[in-house]
N, C-alpha and C positions, 0 to 999 in steps of 0.2 A: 504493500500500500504506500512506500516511501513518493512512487512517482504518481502519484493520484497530483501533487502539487504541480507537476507538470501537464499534468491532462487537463487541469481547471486553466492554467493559465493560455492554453490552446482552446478551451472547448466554449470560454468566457466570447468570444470573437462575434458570435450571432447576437448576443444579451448588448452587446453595445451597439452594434447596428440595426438593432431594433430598439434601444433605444431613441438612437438618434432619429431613425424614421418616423417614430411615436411623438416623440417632443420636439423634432427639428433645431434641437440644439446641442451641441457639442460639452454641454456644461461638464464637469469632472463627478456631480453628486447624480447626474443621470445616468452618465455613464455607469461610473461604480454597482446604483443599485440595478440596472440591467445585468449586469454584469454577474452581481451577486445572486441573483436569481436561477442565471444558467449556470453559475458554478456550484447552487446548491444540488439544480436539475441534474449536474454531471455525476456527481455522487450518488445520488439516489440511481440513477440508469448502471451507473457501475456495478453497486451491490443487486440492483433486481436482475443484472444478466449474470452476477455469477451467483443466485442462489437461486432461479428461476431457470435460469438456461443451462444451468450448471456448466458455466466456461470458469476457467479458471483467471483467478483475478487479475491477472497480468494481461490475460484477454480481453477482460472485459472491459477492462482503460485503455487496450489500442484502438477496441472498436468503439467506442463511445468517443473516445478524444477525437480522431480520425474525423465520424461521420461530423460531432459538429465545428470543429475545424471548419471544414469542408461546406457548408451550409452558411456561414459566417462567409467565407471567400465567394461564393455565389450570390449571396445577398449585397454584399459589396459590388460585385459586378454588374450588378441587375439593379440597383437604385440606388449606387450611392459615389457611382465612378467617376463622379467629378467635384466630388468632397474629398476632401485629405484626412482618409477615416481609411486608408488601409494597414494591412495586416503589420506593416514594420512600425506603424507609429503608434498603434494599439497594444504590440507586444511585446515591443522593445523601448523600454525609457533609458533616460541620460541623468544616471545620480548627481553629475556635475550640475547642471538645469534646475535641480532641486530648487534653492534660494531664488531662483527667478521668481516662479510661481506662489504671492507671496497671498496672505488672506487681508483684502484692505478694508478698515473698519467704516462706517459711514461717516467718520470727521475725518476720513480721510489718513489716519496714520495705519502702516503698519502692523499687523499681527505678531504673524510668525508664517513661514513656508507651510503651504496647503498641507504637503506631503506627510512634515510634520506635525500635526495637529491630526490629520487623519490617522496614523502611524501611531500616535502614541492615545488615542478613542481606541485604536484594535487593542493595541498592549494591555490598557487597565483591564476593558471587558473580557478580557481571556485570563490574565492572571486575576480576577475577581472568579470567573468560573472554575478557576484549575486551584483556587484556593477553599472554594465552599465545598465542590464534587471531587478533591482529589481521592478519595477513596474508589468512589463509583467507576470515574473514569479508570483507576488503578486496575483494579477488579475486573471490569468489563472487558479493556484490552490484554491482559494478561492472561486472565482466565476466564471465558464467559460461559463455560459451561457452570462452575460452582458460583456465578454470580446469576445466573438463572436459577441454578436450585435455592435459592435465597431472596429471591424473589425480585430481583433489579432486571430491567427492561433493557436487554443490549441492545435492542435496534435505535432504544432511544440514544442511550450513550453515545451509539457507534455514528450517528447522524450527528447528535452535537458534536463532537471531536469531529466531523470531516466540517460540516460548516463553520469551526476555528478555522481550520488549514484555508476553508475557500474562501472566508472572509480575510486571513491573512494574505494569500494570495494576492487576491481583487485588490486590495487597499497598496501594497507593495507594486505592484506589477508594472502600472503605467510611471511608476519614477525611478523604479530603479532595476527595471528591464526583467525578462521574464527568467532568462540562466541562471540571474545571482538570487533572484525570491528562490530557485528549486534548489540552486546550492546552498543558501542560508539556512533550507529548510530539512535539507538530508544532512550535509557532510557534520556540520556542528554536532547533533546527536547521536550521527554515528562514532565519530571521534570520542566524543563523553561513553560510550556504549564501551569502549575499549580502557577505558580508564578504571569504571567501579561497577561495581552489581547493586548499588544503593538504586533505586528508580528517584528517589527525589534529590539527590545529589546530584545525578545524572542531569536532571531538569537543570539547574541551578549551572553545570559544568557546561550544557549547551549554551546556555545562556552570554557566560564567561567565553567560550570558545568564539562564540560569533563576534562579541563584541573586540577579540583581540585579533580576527581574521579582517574587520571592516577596517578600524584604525591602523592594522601594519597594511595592510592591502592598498589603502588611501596613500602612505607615507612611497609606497615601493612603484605606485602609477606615476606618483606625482617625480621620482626619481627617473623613473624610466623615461615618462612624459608619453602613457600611454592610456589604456582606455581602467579607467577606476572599478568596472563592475568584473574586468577579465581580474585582474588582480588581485582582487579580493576571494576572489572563485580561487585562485593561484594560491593564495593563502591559507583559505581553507583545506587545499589539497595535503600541500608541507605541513598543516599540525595533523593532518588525519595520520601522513605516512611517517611522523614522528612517533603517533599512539601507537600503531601500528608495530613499531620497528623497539620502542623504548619503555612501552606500557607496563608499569611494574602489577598487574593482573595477567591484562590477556598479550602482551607483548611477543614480540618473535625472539629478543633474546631470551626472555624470561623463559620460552617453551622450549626454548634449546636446552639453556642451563638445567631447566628442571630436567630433561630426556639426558644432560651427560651424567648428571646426579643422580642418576635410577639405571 
């Protein structure tokens, strides 16, 4: 289910251009809730084909991402092909642009960057829900067979947890491009994965992981004088194969040392 985050940030593509068909404007809160609609719709088509269809769930995000992909670029072609509403400026943001886009109050001064103020509404409501449900969610994705015999509703769980991922998505995706939302959203936890078996420590080390992959990422673009969102991706890569290689759990020397010692 790691790249479900990549299937919404492709399958999102129709929810905005029918936005903008619907409201005839390009706003950012139209967009977004078009948007968040068909990434909730992508989730749900995901799990109804692999528990319905019984395809297996890697299938069932190529044919779901795919088909509305694909629906999204036709509808584009068919009503919209002389509006600057295609697929690279929908799917692809520029984190440097970020500060342009700024929120202007009605006296006219200043907020703070759209991105920002959207970006940190996703942050509280998620860590507000991973703080009141973190057991249920624990439960549910770890073990949902004994959180059924106990009487908790995994499909409920399992919907809210993907509508995080899609609302994290949607809300990231048009500023800071659609690779680095999927890499901020796999490699960080899986690096934490390789570090402890704690699951809330883990939450807490992703956390820490991302924030130290976006700040050296930013400093090594700006070094190189190259693109900010590949860099950070780059960065992300170096602490996973660090964890990977140095991890005093799951590490690769750790599993050498322990197999010369046995």
């Amino acid at each position: 289910m790691a790249l479900v985050s990549d299937a919404i940030s492709h399958a999102v593509l129709p929810g905005i251009v029918l936005a903008f068909l619907f409201s005839g404007s390009r706003d950012s809160l139209t967009m977004v809730v078009g948007a968040g609609i068909l990434g909730l719709l992508t989730t749900f088509l995901i799990e109804f084909f692999h528990k319905k269809a019984k395809l297996q769930s890697d299938a069932a995000i190529g044919v779901v991402f795919t088909w509305l992909f694909a629906i999204g670029v036709v509808l584009i072609s068919l009503f919209a092909g002389k509006v600057d509403l295609d697929q690279d400026c929908v799917l692809y943001g520029e984190i440097a642009y970020t500060p342009l886009d700024m929120i202007i109050l009605e006296n006219g001064n200043l907020l703070a960057p759209k991105a920002v103020v959207v970006m940190t509404s996703v942050l509280l409501i998620i860590g507000i829900i991973i703080t009141l449900f973190y057991k249920e969610l624990l439960l549910t994705s770890f073990d949902p067979g004994y959180a059924t015999a106990i009487g908790f509703s995994t499909a409920f769980w399992h919907y809210l947890l993907m509508g995080m991922v899609s609302a994290t998505t949607v809300a990231s995706f048009e500023s800071v491009g659609a690779i680095l939302v999927v890499a901020l959203l796999i490699v960080p936890p899986a690096t934490a994965y390789l570090l402890t078996d704690n699951f809330k420590r883990m939450l807490w080390l992703s956390s820490l992981i991302g924030v130290i992959a976006s700040a050296s990422g930013y400093y090594l673009a700006v070094w190189m004088d190259g693109s900010i969102a590949a860099a950070i991706a780059t960065m992300s890569g170096v602490l996973f194969a660090g964890a990977f290689v140095f991890s005093p759990t799951h590490g690769l020397l750790k599993r050498k040392l322990v197999r010369a010692m046995n």
